[in-house]
C-alpha positions as CSV (number, residue, x, y, z in Angstrom):
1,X,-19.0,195.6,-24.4
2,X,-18.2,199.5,-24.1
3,X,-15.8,201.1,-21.7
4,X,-17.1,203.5,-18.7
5,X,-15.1,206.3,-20.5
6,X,-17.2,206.4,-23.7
7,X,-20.3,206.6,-21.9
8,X,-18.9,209.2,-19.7
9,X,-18.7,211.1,-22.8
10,X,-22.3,211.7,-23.8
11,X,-24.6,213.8,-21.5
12,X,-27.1,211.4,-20.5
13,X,-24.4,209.6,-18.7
14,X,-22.4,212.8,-17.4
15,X,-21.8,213.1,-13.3
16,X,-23.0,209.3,-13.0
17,X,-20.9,207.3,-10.8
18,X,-18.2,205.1,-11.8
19,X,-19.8,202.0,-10.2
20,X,-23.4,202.8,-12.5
21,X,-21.4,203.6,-15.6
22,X,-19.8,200.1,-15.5
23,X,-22.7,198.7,-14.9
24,X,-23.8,200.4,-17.7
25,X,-20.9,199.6,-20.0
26,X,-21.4,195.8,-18.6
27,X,-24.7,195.6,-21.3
28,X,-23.8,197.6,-23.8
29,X,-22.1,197.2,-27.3
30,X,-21.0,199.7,-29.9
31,X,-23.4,199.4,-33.2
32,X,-23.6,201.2,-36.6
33,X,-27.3,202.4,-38.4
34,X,-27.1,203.2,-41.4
35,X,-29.1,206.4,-42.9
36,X,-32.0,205.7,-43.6
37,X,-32.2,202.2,-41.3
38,X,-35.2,201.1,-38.4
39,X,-33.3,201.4,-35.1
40,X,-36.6,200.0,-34.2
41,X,-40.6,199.7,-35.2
42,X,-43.8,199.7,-33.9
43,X,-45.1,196.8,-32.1
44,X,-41.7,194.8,-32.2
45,X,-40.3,193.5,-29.0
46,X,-38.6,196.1,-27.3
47,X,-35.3,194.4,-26.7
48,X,-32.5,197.0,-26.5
49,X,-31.8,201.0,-25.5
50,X,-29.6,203.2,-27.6
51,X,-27.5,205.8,-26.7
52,X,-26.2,208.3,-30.0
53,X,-22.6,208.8,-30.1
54,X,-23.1,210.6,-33.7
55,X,-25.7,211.1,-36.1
56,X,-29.6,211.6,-35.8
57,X,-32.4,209.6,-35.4
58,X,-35.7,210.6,-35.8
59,X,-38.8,209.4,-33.6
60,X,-42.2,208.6,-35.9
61,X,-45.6,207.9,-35.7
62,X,-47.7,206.6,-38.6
63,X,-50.0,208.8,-40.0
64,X,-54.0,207.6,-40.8
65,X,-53.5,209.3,-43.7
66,X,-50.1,208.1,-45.4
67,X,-46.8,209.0,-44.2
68,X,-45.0,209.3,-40.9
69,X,-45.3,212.2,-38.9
70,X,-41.7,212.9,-36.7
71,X,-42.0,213.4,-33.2
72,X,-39.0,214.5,-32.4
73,X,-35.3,213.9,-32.9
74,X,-32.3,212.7,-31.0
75,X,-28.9,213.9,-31.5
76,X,-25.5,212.5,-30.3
77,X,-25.0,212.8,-26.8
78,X,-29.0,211.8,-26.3
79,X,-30.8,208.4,-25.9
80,X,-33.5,206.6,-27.7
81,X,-35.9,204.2,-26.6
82,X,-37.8,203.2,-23.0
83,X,-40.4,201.0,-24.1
84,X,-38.0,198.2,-22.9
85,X,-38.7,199.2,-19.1
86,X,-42.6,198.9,-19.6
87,X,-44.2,195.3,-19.9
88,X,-45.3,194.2,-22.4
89,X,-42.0,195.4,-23.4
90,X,-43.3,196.6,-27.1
91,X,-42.3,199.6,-29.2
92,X,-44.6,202.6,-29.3
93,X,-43.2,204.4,-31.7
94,X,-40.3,203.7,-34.3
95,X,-37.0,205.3,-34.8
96,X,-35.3,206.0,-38.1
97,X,-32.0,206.8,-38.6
98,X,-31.9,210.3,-40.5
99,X,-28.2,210.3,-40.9
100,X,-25.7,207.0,-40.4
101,X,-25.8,206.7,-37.0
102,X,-23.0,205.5,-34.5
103,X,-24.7,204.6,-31.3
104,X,-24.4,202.3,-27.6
105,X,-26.7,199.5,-27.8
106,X,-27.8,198.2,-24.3
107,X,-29.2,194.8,-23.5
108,X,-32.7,195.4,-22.3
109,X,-32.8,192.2,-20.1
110,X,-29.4,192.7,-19.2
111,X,-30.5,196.3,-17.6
112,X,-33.7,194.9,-16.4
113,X,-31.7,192.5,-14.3
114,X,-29.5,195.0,-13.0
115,X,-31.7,197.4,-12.2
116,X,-33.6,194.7,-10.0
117,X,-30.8,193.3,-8.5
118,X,-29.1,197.2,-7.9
119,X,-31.7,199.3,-6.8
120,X,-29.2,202.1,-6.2
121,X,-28.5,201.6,-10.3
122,X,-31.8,201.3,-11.2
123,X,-32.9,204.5,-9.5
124,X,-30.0,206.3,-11.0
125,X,-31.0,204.8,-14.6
126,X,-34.8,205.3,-14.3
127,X,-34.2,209.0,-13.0
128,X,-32.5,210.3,-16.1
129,X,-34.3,208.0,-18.6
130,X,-37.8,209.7,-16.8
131,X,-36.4,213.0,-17.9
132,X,-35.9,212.1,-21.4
133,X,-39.2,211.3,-21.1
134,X,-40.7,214.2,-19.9
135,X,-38.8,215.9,-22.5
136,X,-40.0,214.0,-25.0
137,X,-44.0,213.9,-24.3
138,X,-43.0,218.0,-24.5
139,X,-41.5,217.8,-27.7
140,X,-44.6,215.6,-28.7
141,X,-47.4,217.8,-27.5
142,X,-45.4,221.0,-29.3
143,X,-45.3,218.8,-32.4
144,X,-48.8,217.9,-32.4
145,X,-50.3,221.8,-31.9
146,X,-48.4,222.3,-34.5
147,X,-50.0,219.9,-37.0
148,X,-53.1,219.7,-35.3
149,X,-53.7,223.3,-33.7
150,X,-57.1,224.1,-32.5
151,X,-58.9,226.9,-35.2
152,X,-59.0,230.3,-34.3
């Protein structure tokens, strides 16, 4: 469990309600990933949502030809992770944690059943988290013309 006011603190939470960030805090635990550490893979079940209280995690794809190519990066005060909201409920990506991470980790079944049972917190929830992933396919598409720019 985590209280309303740590959640309060990081900006994907900020100017929510007290009612959602209990909610919130309701499925959540703190959790510690150490540098270097999967917060998650490819193709595992995608059980859980994370919110970064400190460090960095970067966001990877496999390259065809060796290696991981990073998407993009989350800092504290951001979120990682919204495969959990889309059946079959899978990881598209993975995240790694660059630095030792300190981080919010949410139940995924516990916020599925919430936002079901709350629409008024799930429409909160699934408006930000739809940002972050606007911002994200952004960061993506940037990060791809710049490895895979057209020739001039």
């Amino acid at each position: 469990m985590t209280s309303t006011t740590v959640l309060a603190e990081l900006d994907f939470f900020a100017d929510l309600d007290d009612d959602v960030l209990a909610r919130m805090a309701g499925c959540g635990q703190g959790t510690h990933i150490a540098a270097g550490a999967f917060l998650f893979e490819q193709g595992q079940a995608a059980d859980a949502f994370y919110a970064v209280r400190d460090g960095r995690v970067a966001i990877e794809v496999h390259d065809p030809r060796g290696g991981r190519i990073v998407i993009d990066t989350v800092e504290a005060g951001d979120v990682v992770g919204w495969s959990w909201l889309v059946p079959p409920y899978r990881w598209l990506f993975d995240a790694r944690a660059v630095t030792a991470v300190e981080a919010i980790m949410f139940d995924a079944d516990c916020l599925r059943q919430k936002c079901v049972t709350d629409p008024t917190f799930g429409y909160a929830l699934l408006q930000r988290i739809t940002w972050v992933m606007h911002e994200r396919m952004q960061a993506a598409r940037v990060r791809l013309l710049d490895l895979y720019g057209s020739p001039r």
